[in-house]
C-alpha positions as CSV (number, residue, x, y, z in Angstrom):
1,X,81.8,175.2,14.3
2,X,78.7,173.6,14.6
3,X,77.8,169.8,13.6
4,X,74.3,167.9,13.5
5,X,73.3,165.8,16.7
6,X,72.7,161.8,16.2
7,X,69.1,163.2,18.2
8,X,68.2,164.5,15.5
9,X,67.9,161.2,13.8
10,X,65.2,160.7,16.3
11,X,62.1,162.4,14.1
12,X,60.3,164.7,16.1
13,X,60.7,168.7,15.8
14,X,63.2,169.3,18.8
15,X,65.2,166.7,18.1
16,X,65.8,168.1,14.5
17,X,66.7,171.4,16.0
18,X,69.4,169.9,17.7
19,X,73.0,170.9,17.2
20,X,76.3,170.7,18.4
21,X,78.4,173.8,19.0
22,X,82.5,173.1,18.9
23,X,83.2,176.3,21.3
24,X,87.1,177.7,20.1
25,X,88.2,176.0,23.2
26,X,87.5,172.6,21.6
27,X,84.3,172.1,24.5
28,X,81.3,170.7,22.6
29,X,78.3,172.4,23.6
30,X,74.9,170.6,23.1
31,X,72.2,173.1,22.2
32,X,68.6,174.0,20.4
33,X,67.6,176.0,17.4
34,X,64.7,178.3,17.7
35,X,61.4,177.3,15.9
36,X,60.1,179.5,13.2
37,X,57.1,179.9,15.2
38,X,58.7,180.9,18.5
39,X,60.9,183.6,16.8
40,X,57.5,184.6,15.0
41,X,56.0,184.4,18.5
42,X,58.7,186.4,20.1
43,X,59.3,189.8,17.4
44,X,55.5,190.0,17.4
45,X,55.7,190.7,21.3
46,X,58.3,192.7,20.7
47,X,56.6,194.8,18.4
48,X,54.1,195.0,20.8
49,X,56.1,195.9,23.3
50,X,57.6,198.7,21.2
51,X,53.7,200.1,20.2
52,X,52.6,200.2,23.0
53,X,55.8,201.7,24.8
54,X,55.3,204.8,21.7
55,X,52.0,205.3,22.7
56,X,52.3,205.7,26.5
57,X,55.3,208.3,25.6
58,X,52.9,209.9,23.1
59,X,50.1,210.4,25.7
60,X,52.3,211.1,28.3
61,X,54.1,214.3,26.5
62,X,51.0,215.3,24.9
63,X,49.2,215.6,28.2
64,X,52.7,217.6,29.9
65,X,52.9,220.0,27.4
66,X,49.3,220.7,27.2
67,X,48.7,220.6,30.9
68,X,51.5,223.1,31.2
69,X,50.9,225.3,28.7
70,X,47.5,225.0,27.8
71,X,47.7,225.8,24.6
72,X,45.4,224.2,21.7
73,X,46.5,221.5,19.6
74,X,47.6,222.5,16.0
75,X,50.3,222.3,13.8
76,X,51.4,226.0,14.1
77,X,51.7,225.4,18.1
78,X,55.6,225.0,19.2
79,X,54.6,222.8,21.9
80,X,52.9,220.0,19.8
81,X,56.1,221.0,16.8
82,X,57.9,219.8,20.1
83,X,56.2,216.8,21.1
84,X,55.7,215.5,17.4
85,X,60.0,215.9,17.4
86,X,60.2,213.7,20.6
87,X,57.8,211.3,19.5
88,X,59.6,210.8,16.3
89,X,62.8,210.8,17.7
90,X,61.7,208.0,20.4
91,X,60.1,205.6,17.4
92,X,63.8,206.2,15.7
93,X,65.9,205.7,19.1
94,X,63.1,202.6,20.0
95,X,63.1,200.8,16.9
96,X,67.0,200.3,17.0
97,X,68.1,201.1,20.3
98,X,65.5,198.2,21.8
99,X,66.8,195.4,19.9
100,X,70.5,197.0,20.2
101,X,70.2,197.7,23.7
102,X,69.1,194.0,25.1
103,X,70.7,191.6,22.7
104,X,73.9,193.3,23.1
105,X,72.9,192.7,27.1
106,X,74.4,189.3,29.3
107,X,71.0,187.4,28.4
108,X,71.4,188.4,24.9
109,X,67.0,188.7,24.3
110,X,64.7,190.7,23.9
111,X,62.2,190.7,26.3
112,X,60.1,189.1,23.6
113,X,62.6,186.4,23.4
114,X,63.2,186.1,26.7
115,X,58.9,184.9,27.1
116,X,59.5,182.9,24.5
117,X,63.0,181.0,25.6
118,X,65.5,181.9,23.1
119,X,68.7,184.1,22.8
120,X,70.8,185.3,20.2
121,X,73.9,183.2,19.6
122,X,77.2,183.1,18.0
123,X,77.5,180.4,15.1
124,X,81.0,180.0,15.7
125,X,80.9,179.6,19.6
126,X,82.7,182.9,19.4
127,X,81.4,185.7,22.2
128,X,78.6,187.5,20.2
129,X,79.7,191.0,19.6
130,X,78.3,194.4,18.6
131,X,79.3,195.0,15.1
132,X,77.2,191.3,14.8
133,X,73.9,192.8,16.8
134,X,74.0,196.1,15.1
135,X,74.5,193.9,11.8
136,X,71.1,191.7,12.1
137,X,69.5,194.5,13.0
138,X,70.2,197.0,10.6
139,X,69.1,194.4,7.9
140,X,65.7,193.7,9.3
141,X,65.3,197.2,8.0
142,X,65.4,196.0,4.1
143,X,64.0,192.7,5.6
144,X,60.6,193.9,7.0
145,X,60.1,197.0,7.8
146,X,61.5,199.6,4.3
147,X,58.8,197.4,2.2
148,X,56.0,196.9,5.4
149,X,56.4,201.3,5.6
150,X,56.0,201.5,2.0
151,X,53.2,199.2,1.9
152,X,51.1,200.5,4.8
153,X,51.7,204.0,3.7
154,X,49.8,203.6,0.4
155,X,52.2,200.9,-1.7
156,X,49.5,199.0,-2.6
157,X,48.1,201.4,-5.0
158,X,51.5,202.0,-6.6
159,X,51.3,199.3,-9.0
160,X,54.4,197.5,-10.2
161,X,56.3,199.0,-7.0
162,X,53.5,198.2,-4.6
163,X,54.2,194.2,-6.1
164,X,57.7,194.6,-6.2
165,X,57.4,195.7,-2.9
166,X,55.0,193.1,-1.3
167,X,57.1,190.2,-3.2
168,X,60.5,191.3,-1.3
169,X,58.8,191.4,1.9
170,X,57.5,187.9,1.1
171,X,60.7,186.4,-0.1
172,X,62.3,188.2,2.9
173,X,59.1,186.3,6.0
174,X,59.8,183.2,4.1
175,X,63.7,183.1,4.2
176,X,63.8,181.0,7.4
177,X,61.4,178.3,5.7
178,X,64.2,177.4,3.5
179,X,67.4,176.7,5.8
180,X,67.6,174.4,8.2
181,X,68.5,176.6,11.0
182,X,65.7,178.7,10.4
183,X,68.3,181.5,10.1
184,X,67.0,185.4,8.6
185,X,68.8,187.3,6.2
186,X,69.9,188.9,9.4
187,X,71.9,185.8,10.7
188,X,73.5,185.0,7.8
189,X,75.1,188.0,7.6
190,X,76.0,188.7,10.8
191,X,76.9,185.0,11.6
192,X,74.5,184.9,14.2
193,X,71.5,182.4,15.2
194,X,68.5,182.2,17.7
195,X,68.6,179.2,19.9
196,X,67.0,178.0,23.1
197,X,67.6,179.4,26.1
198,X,68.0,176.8,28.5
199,X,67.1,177.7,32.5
200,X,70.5,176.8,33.6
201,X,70.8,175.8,37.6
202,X,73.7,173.8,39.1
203,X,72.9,170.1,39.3
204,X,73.9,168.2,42.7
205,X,77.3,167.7,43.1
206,X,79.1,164.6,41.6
207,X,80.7,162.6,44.0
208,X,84.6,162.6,44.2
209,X,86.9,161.1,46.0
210,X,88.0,163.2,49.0
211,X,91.2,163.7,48.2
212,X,90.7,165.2,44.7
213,X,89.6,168.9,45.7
214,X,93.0,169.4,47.5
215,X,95.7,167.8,44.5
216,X,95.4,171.0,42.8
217,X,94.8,174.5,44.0
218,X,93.2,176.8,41.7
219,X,93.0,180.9,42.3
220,X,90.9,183.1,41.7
221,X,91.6,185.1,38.1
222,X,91.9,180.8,37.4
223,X,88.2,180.4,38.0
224,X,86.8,183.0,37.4
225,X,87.0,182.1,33.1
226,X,84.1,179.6,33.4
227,X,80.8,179.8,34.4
228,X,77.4,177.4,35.3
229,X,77.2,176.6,31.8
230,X,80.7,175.1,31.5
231,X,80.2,173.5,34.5
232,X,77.6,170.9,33.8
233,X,79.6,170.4,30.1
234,X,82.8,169.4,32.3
235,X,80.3,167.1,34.5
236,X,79.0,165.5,32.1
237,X,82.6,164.7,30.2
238,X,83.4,163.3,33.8
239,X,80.3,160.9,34.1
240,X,80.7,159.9,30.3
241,X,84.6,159.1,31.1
242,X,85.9,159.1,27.7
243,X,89.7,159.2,27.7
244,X,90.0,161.3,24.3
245,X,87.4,163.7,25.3
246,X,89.0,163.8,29.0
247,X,92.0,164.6,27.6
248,X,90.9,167.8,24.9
249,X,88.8,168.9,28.0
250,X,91.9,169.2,30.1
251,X,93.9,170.5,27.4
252,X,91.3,173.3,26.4
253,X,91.0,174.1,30.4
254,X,95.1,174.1,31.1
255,X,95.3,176.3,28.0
256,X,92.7,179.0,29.0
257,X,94.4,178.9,32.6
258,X,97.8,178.6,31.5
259,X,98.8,175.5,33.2
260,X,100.9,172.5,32.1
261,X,99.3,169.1,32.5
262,X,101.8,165.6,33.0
263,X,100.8,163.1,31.0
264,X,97.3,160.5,32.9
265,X,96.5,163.3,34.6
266,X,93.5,164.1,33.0
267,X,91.1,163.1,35.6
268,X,92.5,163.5,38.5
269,X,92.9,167.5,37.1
270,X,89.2,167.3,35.9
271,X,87.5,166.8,38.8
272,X,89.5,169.1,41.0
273,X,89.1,171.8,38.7
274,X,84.9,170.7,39.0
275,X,85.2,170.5,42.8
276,X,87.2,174.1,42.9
277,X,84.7,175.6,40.0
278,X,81.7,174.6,41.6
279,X,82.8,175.8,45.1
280,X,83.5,179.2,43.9
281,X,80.2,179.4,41.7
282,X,78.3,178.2,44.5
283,X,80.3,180.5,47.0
284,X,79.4,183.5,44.5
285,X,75.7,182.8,44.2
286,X,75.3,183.1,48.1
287,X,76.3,186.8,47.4
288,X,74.1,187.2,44.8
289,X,76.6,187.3,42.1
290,X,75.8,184.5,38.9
291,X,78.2,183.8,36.3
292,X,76.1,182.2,34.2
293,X,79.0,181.0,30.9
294,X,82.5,182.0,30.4
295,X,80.6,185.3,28.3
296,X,79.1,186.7,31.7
């Protein structure tokens, strides 16, 4: 569930993009949505990308089969028959497997994304899943590239269908100028949208009282559910030290761990569990091992 930030009263073009994300565990997530420009910005280099990426393999197995065989090029020769299979079964494999193969990945970007700062998100605060990747993706086909195809390949001069062609692809760039979340065809069906990826780093440590850290004692499997992410969330319902959002906090935490909280416990629970979490994410990192959400 997602709800509008009160920043967003504050006029300028970040603060419009700012939501709220209720996560299933009740934790209320601040976060960004992608501008139309950036997501422009970022499927352009990925197209890019994905050109240039064709070409190289193009070259590349034209030059092996040639240099190896050196045969001439023409139609009726098996090796180019060969190559011209391989190169369209790489533009196939590239054009779905790319988007597939690193949105479905822990950053959840393309590498054109990933320049650009944003990642593919669940609108539900759900995990984002494969059946909702292959989904968006599988519709940018009738989105953009069925009617760009046609066009480039001689639409244009197909009358009525070249129109009726051109007019779909327009109705299809323009879809994000006409929801607020600057969501595609794509999201919508998949329940899906781009946001901001923030550069997440752990903050310096709150102070506690000394005795906090060693109330409770947390294993493992019990820390291991939460990452960086969730950390700074639960520092900054500490610092804001709001009673009702201390105490859905605590419940959503006890609840994913499977503990039973007494009644005024809130805080003192909170801030062992932050102490213990941020021990063993900090522990972790000197090993070179990130857990960057409860997703990673």
């Amino acid at each position: 569930m997602t709800t509008t930030s009160p920043a967003t009263r504050l006029g300028d073009g970040a603060s419009k993009r700012a939501r709220t994300l209720v996560t299933p565990e009740g934790l209320a997530l601040p976060l960004t949505v992608g501008s139309k420009g950036a997501r422009a910005g970022a499927l352009i280099l990925d197209l890019v990308i994905l050109l240039v990426g064709t070409i190289i393999v193009f070259v590349a197995l034209y030059a092996i089969g040639f240099g190896l065989f050196d045969l001439e090029a023409s139609e009726a020769n098996p090796v180019m028959q060969v190559v011209m299979i391989v190169v369209i079964l790489f533009g196939f494999l590239a054009r779905y497997g790319y988007f597939l193969w690193f949105e479905l990945g822990p950053r959840a970007a393309t590498p054109g994304k990933r320049l650009v700062g944003l990642r593919v998100a669940a609108r539900d605060g759900g995990r984002l899943t494969a059946e909702m990747v292959i989904a968006r993706n599988l519709v940018r086909d009738a989105e953009v590239f069925l009617p760009a195809f046609f066009l480039l390949g001689g639409g244009q001069e197909a009358g009525i269908a070249g129109w009726a062609a051109f007019i779909w692809l327009a109705v299809f760039v323009l879809f994000p100028f006409f929801n607020r979340d600057a969501l595609r065809a794509g999201d919508l069906v998949a329940g899906t949208w781009v946001v901001e990826a923030s550069r997440l780093k752990l903050k310096d440590a709150m102070s506690l009282a000394p005795d906090r850290a060693d109330t409770y004692r947390f294993g493992e499997a019990e820390l291991a559910v939460y990452g960086e992410h969730e950390l700074q969330v639960l520092e900054k319902v500490l610092r804001e030290d709001r009673p009702q959002a201390l105490r859905e906090v605590a419940e959503a935490i006890t609840g994913k761990i499977g503990w039973q909280l007494g009644e005024g416990d809130e805080r003192e629970f909170l801030e062992a569990f932050y102490a213990a979490l941020r021990g063993h994410l900090e522990g972790n990192m000197r090993f070179g091992k990130r857990k960057r959400d409860k997703f990673s």
